[in-house]
C-alpha positions, 0 to 999 in steps of 0.5 A, a space after each residue: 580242409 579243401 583236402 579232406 572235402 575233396 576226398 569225402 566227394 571222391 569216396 561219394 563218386 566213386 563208391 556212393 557213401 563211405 560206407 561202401 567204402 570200408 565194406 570193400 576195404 574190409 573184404 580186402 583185409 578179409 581177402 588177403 588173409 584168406 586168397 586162393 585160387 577160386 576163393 574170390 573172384 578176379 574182379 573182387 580183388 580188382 576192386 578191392 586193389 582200384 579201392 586201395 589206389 584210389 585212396 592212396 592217390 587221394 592222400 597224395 594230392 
């Protein structure tokens, strides 16, 4: 239970609600089946990989 409060706090620091979440993970979904050069912007895909990471580590813990 500690686990899943401690990454629904860290979905809410770092992205304002899950929401925002799963719309950046959604554009990254998005993104990966359709990335070209100059079809998303460097930092879309920088923050659709730290969204990924992030998650990653969270479940780690």
């Amino acid at each position: 239970m500690e686990k899943d409060k401690l990454f629904s706090e860290w979905i809410i620091d770092h992205y304002g609600s899950p929401e925002k979440l799963a719309q950046i993970l959604e554009s990254g979904i998005f993104m990966l089946f359709f990335l070209e050069q100059d079809t998303f912007s460097h930092r879309e895909v920088q923050d659709m990989a730290e969204a990924i990471r992030g998650i990653m580590a969270g479940l780690r813990e």
